[in-house]
N, C-alpha and C positions, 0 to 999 in steps of 0.2 A: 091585432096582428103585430107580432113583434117586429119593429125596424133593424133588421139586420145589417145595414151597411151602413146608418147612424150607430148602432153601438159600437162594429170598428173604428168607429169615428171618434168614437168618446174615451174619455181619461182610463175608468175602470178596464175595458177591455185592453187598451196600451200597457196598465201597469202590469196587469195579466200575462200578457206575453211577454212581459222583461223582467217575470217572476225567477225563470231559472236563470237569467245573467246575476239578476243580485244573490240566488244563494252560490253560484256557481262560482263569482267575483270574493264573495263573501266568505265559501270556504277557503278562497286563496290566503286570505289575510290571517284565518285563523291557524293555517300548515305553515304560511309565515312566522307569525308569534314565535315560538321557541328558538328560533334560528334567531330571529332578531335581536330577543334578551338575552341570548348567551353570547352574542356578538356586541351588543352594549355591554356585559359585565366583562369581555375580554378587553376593549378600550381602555376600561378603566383601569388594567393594571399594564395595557401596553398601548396607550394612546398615541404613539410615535409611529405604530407599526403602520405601512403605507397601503400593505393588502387588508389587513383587517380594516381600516377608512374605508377603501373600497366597495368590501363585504355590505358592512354593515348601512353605508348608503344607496348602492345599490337595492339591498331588501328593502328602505327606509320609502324610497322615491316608487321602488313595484307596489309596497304597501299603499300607500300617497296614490298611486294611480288606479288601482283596487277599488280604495275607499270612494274616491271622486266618479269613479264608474257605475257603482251603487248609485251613489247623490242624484246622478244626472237621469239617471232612468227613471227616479221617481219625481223628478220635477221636470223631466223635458215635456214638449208643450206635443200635443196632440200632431199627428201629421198630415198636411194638405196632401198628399198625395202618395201611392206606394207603387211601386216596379210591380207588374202584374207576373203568374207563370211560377212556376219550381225552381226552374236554375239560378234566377238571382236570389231567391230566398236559403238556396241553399251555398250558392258562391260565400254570403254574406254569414251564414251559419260556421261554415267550414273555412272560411278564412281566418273567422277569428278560435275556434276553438283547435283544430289540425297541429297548431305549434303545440299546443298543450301536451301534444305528444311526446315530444322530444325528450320533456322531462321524467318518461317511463320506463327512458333506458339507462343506459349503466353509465358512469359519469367516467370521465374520460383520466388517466393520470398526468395530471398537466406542469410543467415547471413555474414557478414562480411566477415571471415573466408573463408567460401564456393565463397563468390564472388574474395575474392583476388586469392584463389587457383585455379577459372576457367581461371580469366584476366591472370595469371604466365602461367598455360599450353598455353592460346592460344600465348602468347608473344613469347613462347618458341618453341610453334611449326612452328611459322609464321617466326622467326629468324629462324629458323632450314632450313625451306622450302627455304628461300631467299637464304640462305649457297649453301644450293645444287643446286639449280637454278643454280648460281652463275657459279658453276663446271662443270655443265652441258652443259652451256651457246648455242649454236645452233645447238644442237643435240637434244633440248627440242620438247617432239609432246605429243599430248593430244589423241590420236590413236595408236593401236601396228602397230610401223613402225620401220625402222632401218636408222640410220642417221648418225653416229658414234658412235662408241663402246669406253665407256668413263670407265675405272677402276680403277683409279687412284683417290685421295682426298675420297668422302664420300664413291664413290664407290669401296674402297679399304674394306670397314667395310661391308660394306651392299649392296648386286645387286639393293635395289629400296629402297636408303634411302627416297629419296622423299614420297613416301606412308610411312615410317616408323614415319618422323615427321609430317604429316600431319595426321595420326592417335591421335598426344598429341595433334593439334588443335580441331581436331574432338571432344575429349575429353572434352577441354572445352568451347567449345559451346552446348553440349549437357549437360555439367552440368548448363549452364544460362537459359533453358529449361529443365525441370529436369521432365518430364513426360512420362509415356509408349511409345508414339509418337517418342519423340527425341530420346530414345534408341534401338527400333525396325531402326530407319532411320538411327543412326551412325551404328549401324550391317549390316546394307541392304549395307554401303557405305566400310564396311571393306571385306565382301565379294566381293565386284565386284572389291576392288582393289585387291585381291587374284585372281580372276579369269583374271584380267587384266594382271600380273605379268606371268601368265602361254602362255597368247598370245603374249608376250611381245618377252619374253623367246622364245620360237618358230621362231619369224621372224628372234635376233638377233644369233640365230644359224647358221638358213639358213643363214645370209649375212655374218657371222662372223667364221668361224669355230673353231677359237680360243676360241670362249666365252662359249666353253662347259668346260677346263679344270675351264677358273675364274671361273664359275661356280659351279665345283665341290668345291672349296676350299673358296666359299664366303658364308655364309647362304645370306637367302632372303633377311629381313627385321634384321639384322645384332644380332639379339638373337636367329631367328627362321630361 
């Protein structure tokens, strides 16, 4: 008789389920590529320019967080415990893929100004997100699950710094799309990570009983 709730348990069936984040992460990188090398071979003959800087590290740091998204899913450790039901499976589905929309619609005609001030939030939130990755390192899940209870580095400032810097990314990508559209969608994507943050919360309770005091003494998103 097959053991069914030991194989969820086990490495194979986790890698399985975070088969489509790594091709889905993976084709990011690869729609990347051209933008990136035509934006390194512009450097090279205008390295002074302060938007192309921009440009080109902002795609450099979304790559960098891409790639490190990949890494983690196939070395993060097996999970003690998962949020039972549809709605957190799917809050945690839809929160992280929902922005991906924004980038379907028509890019906005922006001034100088406006385009250097989107390229800095997105650079800022994509280095932000790498940071935290980074601390995170295989306790990362894209589902409210409980993997280990990490408090320490960003998590010292903020219980979900990750959604906090991915909210400045959100930012600016919904200003290179500057239409009703992209702002109902980055709303629709700050919501679900609020309601994602409360399933979150719940599982590492139950696995963690410690994580009720950090809790008390961390805000969420490290201002709120």
């Amino acid at each position: 008789m097959i053991d069914w709730d030991g194989l969820r348990r086990g490495k194979f069936y986790d890698l399985a389920a975070g088969l489509p984040l790594i091709l889905w992460f993976g084709l990011g990188v690869v729609k990347m590529r051209p933008n990136l090398v035509a934006n390194a071979r512009a450097l090279l003959v205008e390295p002074d320019d302060l938007l192309l800087n921009l440009r080109f590290f902002a795609l450099l740091a979304s790559a960098a967080f891409n790639l490190l998204l990949i890494y983690l899913v196939v070395v993060r450790t097996e999970p003690v415990r998962r949020a039972s039901g549809l709605l957190p499976r799917a809050c945690g589905f839809a929160g992280t893929f929902l922005g991906v929309g924004i980038l379907q619609l028509k890019p906005a005609a922006l001034s100088l100004s406006w385009q250097a001030a989107a390229a800095a939030l997105i650079f800022i939130g994509a280095l932000g997100s790498a940071i935290v990755l980074a601390r995170l390192g295989k306790s990362f899940s894209i589902m409210p699950e409980a993997r280990k209870l990490v408090t320490d580095g960003p998590y010292a400032y903020a219980r979900h710094p990750l959604y906090a810097v991915e909210f400045i990314t959100l930012a600016g990508i919904a200003i290179q799309f500057a239409q009703p559209w992209a702002t109902l969608l980055a709303l629709g994507v700050v919501l679900l990570q609020i309601a994602r943050t409360v399933f979150e919360e719940r599982v590492l309770t139950a696995a963690y009983p410690e994580y009720e005091s950090y809790r008390a003494r961390v805000k969420r998103f490290g201002l709120l």
